[in-house]
N, C-alpha and C positions, 0 to 999 in steps of 0.2 A: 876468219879462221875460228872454227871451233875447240874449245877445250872437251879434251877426251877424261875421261876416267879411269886413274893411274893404274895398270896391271898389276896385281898381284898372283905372281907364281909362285906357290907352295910345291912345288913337285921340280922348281928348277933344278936341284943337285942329285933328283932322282932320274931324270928324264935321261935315257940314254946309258944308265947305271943300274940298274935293277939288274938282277944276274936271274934268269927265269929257266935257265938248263936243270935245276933240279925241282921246279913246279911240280906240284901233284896238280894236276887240271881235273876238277870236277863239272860233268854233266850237268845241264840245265833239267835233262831229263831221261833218268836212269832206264823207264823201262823203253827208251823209245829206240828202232831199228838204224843197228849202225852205220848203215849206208846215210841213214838222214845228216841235215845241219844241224849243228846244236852250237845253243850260246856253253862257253865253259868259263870257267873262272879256278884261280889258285890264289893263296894268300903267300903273300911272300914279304920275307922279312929283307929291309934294307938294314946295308949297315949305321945307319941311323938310329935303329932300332924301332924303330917302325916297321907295321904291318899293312904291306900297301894290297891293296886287293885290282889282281891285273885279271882282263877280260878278254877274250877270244873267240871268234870265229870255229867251231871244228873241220872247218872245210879245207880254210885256210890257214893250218897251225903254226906256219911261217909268217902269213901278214900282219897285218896293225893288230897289236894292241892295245887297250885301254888300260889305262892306271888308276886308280882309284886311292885319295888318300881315306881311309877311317871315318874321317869328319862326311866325306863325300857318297862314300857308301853308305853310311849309313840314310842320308838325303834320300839316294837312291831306293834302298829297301821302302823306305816308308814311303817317297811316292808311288813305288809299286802296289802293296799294300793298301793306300789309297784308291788306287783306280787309275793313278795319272797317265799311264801309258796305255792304259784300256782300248779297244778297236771302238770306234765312233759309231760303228753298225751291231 
């Protein structure tokens, strides 16, 4: 038997808590046709007092969302900003 590498959840007391009914959801891309998919995001304050940053689908405004804490987004921006998620082609 293998020893795993212990989990840390930073989001455990958020998950399932975050109140996202008064999100303001912004466009991935303001000038593009609203019939289209768009990634959207809102910043939403827990009562923690953090500002967790939740991610959505516009097709699917009821499915999964992503949660993002601060630390995580910001990871995020900058390997966009890098290239990381760049098309291979």
């Amino acid at each position: 038997m293998t020893d795993s590498a212990p989990i840390y959840d930073d989001k455990a007391h958020v998950r399932g808590n975050l109140d996202l009914s008064g999100a303001k959801w912004i466009r991935s891309d303001e000038g593009a046709e609203e019939e289209e998919e768009h990634v959207e995001i809102a910043f939403v304050e827990h009562t923690d007092g953090v500002t967790y940053t939740a991610m959505r689908n516009s097709a699917q405004p009821d499915g999964t969302v992503l949660v993002f804490t601060p630390a995580e987004w910001e990871a995020f921006i900058l390997g966009v900003k890098d290239g990381e998620f760049d098309e291979p082609w």
